[in-house]
C-alpha positions in Angstrom: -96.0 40.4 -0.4 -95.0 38.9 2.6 -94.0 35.6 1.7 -90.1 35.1 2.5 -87.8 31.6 1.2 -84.9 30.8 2.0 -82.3 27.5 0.4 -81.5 25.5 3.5 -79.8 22.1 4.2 -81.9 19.5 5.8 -81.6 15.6 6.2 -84.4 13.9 4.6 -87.8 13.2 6.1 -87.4 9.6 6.5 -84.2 9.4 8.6 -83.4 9.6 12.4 -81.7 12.7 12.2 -85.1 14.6 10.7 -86.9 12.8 13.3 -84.5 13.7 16.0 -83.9 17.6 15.1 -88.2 18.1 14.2 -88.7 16.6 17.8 -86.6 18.4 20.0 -88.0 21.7 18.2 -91.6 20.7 18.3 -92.3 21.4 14.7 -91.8 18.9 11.6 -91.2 21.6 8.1 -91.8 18.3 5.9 -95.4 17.9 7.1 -96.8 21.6 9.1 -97.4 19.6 11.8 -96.6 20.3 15.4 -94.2 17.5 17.6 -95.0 19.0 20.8 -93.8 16.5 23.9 -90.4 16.6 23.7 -87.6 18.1 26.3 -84.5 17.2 27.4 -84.0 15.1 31.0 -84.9 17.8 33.8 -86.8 20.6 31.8 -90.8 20.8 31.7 -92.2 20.0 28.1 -93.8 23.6 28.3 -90.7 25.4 29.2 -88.9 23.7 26.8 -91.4 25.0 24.2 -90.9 28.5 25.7 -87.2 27.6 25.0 -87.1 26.9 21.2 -90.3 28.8 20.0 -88.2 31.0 17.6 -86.0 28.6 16.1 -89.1 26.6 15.8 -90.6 28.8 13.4 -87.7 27.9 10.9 -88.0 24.5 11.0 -84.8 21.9 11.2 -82.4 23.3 8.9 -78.5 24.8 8.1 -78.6 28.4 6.4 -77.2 28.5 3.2 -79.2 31.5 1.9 -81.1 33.3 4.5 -84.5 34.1 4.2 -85.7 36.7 1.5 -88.6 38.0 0.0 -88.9 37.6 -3.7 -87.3 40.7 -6.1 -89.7 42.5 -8.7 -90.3 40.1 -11.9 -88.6 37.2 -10.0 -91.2 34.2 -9.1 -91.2 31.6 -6.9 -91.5 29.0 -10.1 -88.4 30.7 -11.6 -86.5 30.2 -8.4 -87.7 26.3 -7.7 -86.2 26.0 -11.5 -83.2 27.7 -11.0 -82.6 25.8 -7.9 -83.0 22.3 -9.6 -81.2 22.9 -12.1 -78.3 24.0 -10.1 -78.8 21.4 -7.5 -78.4 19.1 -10.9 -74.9 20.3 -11.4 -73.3 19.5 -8.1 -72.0 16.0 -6.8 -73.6 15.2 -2.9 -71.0 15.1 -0.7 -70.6 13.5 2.9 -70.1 16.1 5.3 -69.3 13.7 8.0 -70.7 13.3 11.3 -71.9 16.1 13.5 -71.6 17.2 17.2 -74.1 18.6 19.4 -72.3 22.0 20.4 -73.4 25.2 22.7 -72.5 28.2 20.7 -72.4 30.7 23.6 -70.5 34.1 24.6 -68.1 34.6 27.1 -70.8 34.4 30.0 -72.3 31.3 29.0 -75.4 32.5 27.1 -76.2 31.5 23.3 -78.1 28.6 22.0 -77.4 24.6 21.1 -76.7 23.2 17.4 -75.5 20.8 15.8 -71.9 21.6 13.8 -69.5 19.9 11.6 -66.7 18.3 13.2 -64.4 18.3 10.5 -63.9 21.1 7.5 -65.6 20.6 4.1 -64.1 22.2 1.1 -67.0 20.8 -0.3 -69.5 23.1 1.7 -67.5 26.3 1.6 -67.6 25.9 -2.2 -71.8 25.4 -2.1 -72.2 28.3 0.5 -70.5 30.4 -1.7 -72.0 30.0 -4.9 -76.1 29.7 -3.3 -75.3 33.2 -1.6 -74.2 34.6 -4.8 -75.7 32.5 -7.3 -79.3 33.0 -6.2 -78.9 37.2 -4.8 -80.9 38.2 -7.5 -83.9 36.9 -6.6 -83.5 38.4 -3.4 -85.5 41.7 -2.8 -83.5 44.3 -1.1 -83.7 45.0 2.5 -86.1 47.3 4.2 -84.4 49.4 6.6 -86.6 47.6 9.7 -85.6 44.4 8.5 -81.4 45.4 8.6 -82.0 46.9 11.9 -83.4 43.4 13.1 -80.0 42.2 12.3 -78.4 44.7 14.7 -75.5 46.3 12.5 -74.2 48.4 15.0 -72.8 45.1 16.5 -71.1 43.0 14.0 -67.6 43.5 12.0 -67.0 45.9 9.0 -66.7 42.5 6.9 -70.3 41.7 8.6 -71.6 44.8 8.0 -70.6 44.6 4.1 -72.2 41.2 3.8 -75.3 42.4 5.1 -75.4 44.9 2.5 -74.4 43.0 -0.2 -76.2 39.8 0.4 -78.7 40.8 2.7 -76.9 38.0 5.5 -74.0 39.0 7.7 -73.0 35.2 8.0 -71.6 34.5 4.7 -68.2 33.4 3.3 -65.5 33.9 6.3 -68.4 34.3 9.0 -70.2 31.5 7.3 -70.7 28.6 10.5 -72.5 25.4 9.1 -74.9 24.8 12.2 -78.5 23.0 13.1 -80.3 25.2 15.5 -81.5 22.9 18.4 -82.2 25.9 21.3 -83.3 29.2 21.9 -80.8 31.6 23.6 -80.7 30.3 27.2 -78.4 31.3 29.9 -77.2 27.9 30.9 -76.5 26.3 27.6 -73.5 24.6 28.0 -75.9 22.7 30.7 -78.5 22.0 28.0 -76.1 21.1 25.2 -75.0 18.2 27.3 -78.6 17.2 28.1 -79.2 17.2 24.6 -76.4 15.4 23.0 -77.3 12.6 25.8 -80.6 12.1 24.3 -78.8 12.7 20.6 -76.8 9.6 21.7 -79.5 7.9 23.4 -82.2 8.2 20.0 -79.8 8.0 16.9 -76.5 7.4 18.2 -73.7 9.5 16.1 -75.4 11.9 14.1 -73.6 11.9 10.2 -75.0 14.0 7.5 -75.1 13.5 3.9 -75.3 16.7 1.7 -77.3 15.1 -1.1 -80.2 17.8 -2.0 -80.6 21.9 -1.8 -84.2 22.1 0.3 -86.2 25.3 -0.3 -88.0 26.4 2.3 -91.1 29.1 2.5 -92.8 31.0 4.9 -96.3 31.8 3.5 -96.8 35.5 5.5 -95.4 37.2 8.5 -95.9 34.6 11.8 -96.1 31.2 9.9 -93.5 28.9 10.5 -91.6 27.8 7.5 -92.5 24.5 5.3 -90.9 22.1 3.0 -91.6 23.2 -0.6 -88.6 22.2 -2.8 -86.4 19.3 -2.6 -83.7 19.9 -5.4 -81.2 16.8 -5.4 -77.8 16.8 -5.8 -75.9 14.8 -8.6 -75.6 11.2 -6.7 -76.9 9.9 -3.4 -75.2 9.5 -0.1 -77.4 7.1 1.9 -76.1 7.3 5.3 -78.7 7.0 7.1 
């Protein structure tokens, strides 16, 4: 089976922040439907398409458990219950506004996302448990699929995550962020081009984590949808 999931954090469909995150990648996970047009002040539409065609295929979203195809005898109804019903047991918190950042190397290339600007005990807690709590519905790796995630360059501590969860970005190594770019050489460059029309659309951006959203990717080339919404205990409207 090819179908992978994977138990993101996403704003809801109806606020400026959806709006604003589904537009500058061209692709809305709520509805399927392409938002081609957009690109920040000086870039071609098309190139800018080029530019986020892979984090497109995700949809606007944070990681909390990557993607994963399903184990033996696990189903996808067994983990939309699971997920409810854990989502049921957690207050929403306010994870407070958010900054549009360029997450680069040391010669300037890497990609754009939103991050936190302040820590959340609140998040590290979540993160934490999702990973764990929801590993065994996780098939293991195939070997091709842990070579995509290049072991040979990440930390012993990476390394070991990757093998035990499947994700080499979890607990220490775990950075909340919003993809908003490709990898692009000049993304300092675009980062500033895109908070500008961040601040020029919804202002500050502020994010209330008020649901678990699970996400699913029908087979191998289909960009992720919407399938789950599994509120939180409480509501946050900060919208």
């Amino acid at each position: 089976m090819d179908s992978r999931y994977a138990i993101y954090l996403a704003p809801p469909e109806d606020t400026p922040l959806w709006d604003f995150g589904s537009r500058v990648l061209g692709y809305d996970a709520a509805s399927g439907l392409d938002r081609p047009g957009f690109a920040p002040d000086g870039i071609e539409p098309a190139i800018w398409r080029r530019i986020t065609m892979r984090p497109r295929n995700y949809g606007f979203h944070a990681t909390l458990k990557a993607p994963f195809r399903l184990a033996e005898g696990r189903s996808l109804t067994d983990l939309e219950q699971d997920l409810v019903r854990y989502a049921a047991s957690r207050d929403a918190f306010d994870l407070g506004p958010l900054a549009v950042t360029s997450l680069a190397d040391e010669a300037g290339h890497g990609f754009v996302a939103l991050t936190q600007t302040q820590p959340s005990p609140d998040l590290v807690s979540l993160e934490a448990e999702v990973v764990a709590g929801f590993d065994h519905f996780r098939a293991p790796m195939s070997d091709t699929e842990r070579a995509r995630r290049k072991p040979q360059h990440l930390s012993a501590r990476q390394r070991e995550a990757l093998d035990r969860f499947g994700y080499p970005h979890v607990g220490p190594d775990y950075r909340f962020h919003m993809t908003l770019s490709g990898e692009v050489a000049d993304v300092h460059e675009i980062a500033d081009k895109l908070a500008d029309a961040m601040a020029n659309q919804i202002g500050t951006a502020h994010m209330a984590v008020d649901a678990l959203m699970l996400f699913g990717q029908p087979s191998t080339g289909e960009p992720f949808r919407i399938i789950r919404r599994a509120a939180l205990r409480g509501r946050l409207d900060l919208r």
